[in-house]
RODO-2510 file (C-alpha; in nm, 4 decimals, decimal comma):
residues 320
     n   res          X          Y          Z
     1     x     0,0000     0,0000     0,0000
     2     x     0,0998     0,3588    -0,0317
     3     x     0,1725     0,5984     0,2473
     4     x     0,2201     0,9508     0,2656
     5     x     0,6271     1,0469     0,2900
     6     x     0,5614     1,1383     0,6557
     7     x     0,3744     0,8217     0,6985
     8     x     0,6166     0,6156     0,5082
     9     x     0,9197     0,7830     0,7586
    10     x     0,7385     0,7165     1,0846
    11     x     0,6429     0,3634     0,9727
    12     x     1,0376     0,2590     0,8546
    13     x     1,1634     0,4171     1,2111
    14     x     0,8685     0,1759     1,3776
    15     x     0,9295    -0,1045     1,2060
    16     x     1,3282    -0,1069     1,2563
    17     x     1,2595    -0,1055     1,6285
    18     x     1,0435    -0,3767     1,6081
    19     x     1,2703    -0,5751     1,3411
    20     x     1,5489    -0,5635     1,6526
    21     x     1,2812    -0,6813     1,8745
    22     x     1,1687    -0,9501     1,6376
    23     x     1,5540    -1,0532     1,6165
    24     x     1,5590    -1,0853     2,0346
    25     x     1,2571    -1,2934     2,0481
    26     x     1,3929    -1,5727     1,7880
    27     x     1,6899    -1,5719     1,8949
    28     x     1,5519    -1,6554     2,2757
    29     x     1,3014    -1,8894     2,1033
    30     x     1,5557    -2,0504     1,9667
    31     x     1,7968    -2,0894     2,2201
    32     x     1,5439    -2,2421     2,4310
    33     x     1,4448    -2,5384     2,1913
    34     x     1,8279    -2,6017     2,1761
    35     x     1,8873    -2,6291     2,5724
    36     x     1,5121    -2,8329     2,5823
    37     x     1,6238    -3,0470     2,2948
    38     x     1,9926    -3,1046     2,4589
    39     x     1,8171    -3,1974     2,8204
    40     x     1,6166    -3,4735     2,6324
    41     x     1,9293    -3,5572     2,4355
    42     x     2,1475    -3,5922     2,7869
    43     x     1,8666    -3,7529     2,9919
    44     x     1,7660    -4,0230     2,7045
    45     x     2,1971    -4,0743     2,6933
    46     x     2,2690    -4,1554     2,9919
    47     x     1,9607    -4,4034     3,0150
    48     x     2,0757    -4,5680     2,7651
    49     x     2,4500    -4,5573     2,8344
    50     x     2,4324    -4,6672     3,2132
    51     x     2,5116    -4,2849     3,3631
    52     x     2,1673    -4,2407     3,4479
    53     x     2,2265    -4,0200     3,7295
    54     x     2,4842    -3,7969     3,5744
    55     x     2,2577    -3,7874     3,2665
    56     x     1,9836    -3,6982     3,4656
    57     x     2,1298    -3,4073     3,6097
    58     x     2,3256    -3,2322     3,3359
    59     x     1,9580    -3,3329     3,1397
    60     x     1,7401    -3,1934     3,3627
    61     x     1,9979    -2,8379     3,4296
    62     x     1,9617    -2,7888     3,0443
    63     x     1,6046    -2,8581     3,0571
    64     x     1,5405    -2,5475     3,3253
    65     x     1,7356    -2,3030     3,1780
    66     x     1,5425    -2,3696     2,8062
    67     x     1,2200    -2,3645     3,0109
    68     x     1,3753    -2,0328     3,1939
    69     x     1,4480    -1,8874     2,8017
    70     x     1,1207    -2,0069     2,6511
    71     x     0,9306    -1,8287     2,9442
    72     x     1,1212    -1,5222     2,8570
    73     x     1,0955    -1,5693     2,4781
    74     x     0,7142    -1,5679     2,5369
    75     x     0,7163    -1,2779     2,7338
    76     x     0,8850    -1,0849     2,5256
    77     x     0,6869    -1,1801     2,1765
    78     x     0,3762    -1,0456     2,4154
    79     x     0,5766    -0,6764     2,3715
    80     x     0,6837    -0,7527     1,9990
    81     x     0,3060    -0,8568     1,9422
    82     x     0,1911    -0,5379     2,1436
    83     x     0,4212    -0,3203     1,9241
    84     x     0,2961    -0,4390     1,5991
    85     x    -0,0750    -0,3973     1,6487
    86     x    -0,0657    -0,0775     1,8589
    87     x     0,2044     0,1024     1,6043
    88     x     0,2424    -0,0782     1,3153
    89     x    -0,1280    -0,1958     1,2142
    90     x    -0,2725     0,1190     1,3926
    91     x    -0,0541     0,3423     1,1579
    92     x    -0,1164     0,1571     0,8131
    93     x    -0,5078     0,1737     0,9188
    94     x    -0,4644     0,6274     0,9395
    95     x    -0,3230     0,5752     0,5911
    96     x    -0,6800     0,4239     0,4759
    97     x    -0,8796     0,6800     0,6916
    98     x    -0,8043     0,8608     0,9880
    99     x    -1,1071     0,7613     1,1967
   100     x    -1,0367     0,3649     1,1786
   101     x    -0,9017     0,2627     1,5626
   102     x    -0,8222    -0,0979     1,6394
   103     x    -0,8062    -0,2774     1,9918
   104     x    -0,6733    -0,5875     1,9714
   105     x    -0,7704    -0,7637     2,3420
   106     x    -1,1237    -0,6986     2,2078
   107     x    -1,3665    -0,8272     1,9551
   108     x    -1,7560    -0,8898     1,9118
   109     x    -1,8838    -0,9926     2,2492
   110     x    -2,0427    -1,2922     2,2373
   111     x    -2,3958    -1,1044     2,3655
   112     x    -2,3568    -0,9396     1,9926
   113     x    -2,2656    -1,3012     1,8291
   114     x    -2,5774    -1,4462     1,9466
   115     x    -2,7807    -1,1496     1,8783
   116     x    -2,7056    -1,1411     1,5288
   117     x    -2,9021    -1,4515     1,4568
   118     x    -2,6409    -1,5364     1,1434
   119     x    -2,6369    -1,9113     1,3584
   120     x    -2,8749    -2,1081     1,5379
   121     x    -2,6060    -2,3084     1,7448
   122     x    -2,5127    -2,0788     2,0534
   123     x    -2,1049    -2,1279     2,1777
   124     x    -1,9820    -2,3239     2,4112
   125     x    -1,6586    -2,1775     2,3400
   126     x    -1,5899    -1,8514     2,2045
   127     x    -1,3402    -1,6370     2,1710
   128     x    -1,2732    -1,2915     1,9791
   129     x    -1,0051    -1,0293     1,9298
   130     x    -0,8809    -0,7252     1,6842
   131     x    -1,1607    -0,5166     1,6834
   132     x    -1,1586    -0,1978     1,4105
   133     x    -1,3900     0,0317     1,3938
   134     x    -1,4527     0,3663     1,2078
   135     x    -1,6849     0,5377     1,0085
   136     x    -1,6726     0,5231     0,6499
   137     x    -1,8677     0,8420     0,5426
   138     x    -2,1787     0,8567     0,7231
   139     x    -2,1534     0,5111     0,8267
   140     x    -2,0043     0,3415     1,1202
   141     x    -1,8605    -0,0069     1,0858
   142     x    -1,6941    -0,2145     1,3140
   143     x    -1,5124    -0,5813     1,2565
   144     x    -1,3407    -0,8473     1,4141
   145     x    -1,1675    -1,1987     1,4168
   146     x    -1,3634    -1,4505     1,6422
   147     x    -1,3569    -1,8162     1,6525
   148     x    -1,7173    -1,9981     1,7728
   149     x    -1,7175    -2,3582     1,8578
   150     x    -1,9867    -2,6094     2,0129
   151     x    -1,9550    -2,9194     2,1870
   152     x    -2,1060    -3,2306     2,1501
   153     x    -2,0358    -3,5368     2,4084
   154     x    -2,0715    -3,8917     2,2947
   155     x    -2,0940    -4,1959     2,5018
   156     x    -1,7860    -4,4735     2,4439
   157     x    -1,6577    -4,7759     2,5496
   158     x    -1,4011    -4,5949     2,7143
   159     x    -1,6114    -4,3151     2,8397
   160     x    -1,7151    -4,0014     2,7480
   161     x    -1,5505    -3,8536     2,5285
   162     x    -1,5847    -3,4521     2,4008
   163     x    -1,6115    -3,3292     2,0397
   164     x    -1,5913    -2,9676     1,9215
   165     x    -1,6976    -2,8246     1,5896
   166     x    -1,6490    -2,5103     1,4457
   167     x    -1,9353    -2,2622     1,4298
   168     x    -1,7316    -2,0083     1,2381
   169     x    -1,3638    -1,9004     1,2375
   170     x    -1,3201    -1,5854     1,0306
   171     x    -1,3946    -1,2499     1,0811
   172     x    -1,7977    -1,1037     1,1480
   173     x    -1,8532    -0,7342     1,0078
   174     x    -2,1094    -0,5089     1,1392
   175     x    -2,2663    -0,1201     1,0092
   176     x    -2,5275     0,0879     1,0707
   177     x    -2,8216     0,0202     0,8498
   178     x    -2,9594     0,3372     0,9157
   179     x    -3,3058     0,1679     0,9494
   180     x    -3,4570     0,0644     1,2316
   181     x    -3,6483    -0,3547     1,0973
   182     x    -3,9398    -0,5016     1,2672
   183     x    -3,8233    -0,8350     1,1885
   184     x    -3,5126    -1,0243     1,1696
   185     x    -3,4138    -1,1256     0,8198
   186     x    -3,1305    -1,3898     0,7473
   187     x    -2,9437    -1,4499     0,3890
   188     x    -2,6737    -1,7676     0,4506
   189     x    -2,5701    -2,0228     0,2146
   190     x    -2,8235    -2,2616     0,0073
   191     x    -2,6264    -2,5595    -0,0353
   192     x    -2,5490    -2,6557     0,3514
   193     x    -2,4705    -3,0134     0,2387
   194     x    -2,1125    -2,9068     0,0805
   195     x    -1,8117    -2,8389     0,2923
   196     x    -1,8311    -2,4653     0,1599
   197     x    -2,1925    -2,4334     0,3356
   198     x    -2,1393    -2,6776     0,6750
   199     x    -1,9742    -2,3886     0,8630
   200     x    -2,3453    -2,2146     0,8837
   201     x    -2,4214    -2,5623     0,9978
   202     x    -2,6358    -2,7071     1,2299
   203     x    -3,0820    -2,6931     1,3284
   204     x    -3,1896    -2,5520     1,0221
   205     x    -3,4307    -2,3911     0,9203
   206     x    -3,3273    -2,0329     1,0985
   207     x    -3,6612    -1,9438     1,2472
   208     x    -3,9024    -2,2722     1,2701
   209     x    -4,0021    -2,5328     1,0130
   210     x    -4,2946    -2,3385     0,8771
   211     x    -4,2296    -2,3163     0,5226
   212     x    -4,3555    -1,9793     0,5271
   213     x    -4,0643    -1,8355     0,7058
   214     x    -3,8848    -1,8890     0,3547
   215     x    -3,8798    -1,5733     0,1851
   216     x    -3,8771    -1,5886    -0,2633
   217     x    -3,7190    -1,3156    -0,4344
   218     x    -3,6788    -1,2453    -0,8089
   219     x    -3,3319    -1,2950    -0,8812
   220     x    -3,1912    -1,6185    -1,0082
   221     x    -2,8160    -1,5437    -0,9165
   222     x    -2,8980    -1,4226    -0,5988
   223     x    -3,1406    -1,7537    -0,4983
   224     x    -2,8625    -1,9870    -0,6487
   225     x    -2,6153    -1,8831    -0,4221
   226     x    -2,8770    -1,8067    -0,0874
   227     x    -3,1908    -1,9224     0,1047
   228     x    -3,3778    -1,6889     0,3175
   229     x    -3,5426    -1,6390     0,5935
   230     x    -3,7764    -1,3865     0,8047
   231     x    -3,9569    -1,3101     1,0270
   232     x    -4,1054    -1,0854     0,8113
   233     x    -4,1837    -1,1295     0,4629
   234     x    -4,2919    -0,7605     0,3050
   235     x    -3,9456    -0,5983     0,4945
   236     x    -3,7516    -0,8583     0,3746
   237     x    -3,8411    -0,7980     0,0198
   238     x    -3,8479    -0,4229     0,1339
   239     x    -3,4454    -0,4565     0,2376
   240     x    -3,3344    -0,6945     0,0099
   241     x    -3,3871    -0,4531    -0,3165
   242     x    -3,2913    -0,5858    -0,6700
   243     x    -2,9625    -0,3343    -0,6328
   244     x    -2,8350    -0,4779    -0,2907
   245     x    -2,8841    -0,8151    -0,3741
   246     x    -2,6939    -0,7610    -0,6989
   247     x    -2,4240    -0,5792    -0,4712
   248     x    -2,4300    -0,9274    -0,1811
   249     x    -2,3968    -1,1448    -0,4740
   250     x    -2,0921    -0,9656    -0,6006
   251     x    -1,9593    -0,9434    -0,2329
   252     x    -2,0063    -1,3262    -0,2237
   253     x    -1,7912    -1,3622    -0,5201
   254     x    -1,4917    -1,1782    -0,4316
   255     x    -1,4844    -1,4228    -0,0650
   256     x    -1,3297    -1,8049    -0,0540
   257     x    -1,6089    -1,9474     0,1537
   258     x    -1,9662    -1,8198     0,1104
   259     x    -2,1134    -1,5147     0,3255
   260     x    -2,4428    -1,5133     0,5753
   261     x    -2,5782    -1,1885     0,6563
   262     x    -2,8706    -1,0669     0,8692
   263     x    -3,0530    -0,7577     0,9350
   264     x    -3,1855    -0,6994     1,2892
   265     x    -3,1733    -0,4136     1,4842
   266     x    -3,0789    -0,1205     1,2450
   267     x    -2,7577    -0,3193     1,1565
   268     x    -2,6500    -0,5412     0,9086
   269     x    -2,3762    -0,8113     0,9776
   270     x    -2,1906    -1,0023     0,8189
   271     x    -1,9894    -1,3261     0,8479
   272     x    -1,6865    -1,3976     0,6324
   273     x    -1,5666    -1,8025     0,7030
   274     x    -1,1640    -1,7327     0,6878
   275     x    -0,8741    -2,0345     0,7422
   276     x    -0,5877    -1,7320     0,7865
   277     x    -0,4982    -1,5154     1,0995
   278     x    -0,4811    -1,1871     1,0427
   279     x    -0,2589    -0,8862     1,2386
   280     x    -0,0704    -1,1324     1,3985
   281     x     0,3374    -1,0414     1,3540
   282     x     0,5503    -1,2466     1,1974
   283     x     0,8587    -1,4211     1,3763
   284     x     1,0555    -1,6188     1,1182
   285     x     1,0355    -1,3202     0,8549
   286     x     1,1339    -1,0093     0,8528
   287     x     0,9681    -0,6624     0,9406
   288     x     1,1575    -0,5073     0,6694
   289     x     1,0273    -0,6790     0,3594
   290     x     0,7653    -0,4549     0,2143
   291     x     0,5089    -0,6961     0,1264
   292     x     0,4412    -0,8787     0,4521
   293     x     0,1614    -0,5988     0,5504
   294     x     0,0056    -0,6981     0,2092
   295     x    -0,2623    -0,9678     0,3169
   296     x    -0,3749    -0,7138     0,5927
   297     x    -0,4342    -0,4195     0,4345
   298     x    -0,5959    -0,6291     0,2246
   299     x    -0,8617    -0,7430     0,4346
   300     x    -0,8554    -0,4409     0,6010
   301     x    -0,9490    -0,2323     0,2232
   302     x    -1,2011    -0,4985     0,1939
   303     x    -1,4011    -0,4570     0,4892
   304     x    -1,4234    -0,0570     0,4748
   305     x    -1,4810    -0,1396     0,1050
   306     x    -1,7765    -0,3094     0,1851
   307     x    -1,9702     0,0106     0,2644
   308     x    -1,9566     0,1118    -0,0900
   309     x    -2,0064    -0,2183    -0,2058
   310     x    -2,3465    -0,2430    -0,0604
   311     x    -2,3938     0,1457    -0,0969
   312     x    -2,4849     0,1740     0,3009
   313     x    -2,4178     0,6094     0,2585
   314     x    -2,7023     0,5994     0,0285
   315     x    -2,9724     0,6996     0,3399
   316     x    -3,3181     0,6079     0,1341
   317     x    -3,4847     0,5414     0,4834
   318     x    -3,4591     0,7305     0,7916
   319     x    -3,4825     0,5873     1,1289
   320     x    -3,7412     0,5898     1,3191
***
């Protein structure tokens, strides 16, 4: 991406800091696998050799002080990690618009997860982190990485024994509809049978079995790629306009694993199934190459993108 020359200076001076930082880190990483790797080495030597004792002892001393430098390694990557997001990511996001913030110890609460109605199957495990937010004209937007999981026990020979499945691991996007809906309306992925629709998953239909919670619109593209649902049929046909569900379906293209959205509240979310990590520094390459921000600006341009996509400035209703 391109930065401004002051932007460009500031970011170079942060990221040769870091680089030095990054270089610490490895370096104790390393040096702790070596000493853990030796104690095994010594201990599993002398075993075999007859000097058990000895072994044991030189072993075991090399085996503390790796523990001692992988404790200190990890402590350490926590500043690195710090660093990065707080400097590095929060800079390149002023370079797309001044108003986007992140915080990365916080994401979509799970209250807001469940809320959203994109999945029947509430959490048993749940966790969430790098939350952005800004306004993108006169909207404000807000996304984050999450990963939701449920658990299902079965009964064995051996005992019980605990499963977990993922829900969705990716990131969930949210704006301000500027419309307050009476209903809750739900667009996920037709075919749930395929691997590319299982993530949306489990206890379908959305809102009962009633086939009349199944809404039909007039666009072939649109119904190949979604089913769906609401609790009420003239707003859903009301939000879902010819022009937006043109704009979802070319959203849905430009994304690996197919999108659900919902409109409840006066917000529309969206989940984007994702198998990468993003904002997370690198270790084993350097700070300095230019293209290792790439992927997250990336993701980054896409999600404030989206508000154009879907033309969410455009205020044709006004709240109520």
């Amino acid at each position: 991406m391109e930065y401004s020359t002051s932007g460009q200076q500031s970011l170079q001076h942060t990221l040769a800091e870091l680089e030095e930082e990054r270089k610490t880190v490895l370096a104790l990483k390393t040096k702790s696998y070596l000493f853990i790797a030796g104690g095994i080495v010594l201990i599993a030597a002398g075993f075999f050799s007859g000097f058990v004792i000895p072994g044991a002892v030189a072993g075991a001393a090399l085996l503390i002080a790796g523990f001692i430098f992988l404790s200190k390694s990890n402590t350490r990557f926590g500043y690195y990690r710090h660093g990065f997001k707080q400097r590095v990511v929060a800079m390149a996001l002023k370079e797309i618009d001044e108003s986007l913030q992140i915080d990365y110890t916080t994401g979509l609460s799970e209250e807001d997860f469940i809320y959203s109605r994109l999945f029947t199957m509430e959490p048993d495990r749940y966790s969430s982190e790098d939350q952005i937010w800004g306004t993108a004209g006169k909207t404000k937007f807000s996304f984050s990485e999450l990963h939701a999981e449920y658990k299902t026990v079965t009964q064995t020979k051996n005992g019980r024994q605990e499963h977990w499945h993922t829900i969705l691991k990716g990131i969930v996007f949210n704006a301000d509809f500027n419309k307050h809906f009476n209903g809750v309306t739900v667009v996920r992925p037709k075919d749930i049978g395929t691997a590319l629709g299982a993530w949306v998953a489990k206890a379908m239909p959305i809102f009962s079995t009633s086939g009349r919670e199944l809404v039909q619109l007039e666009n072939p593209d649109f119904e190949k790629e979604f089913v769906t649902y609401s609790t009420d049929q003239v707003e859903a046909r009301y939000i879902l306009t010819p022009a937006l569900m043109e704009r979802l379906c070319a959203l849905n293209a430009r994304c690996s694993y197919t999108i659900a959205v919902s409109f409840i509240g006066s917000s529309v979310f969206i989940a984007f199934p994702l198998n990468k990590d993003y904002f997370e520094p690198p270790l084993r390459k350097s700070l300095l190459d230019p293209a290792f921000l790439n992927e997250d600006m990336e993701i980054i341009r896409f999600m404030y993108g989206i508000i154009q996509d879907l033309d969410l400035n455009t205020r044709i209703w006004t709240k109520s």
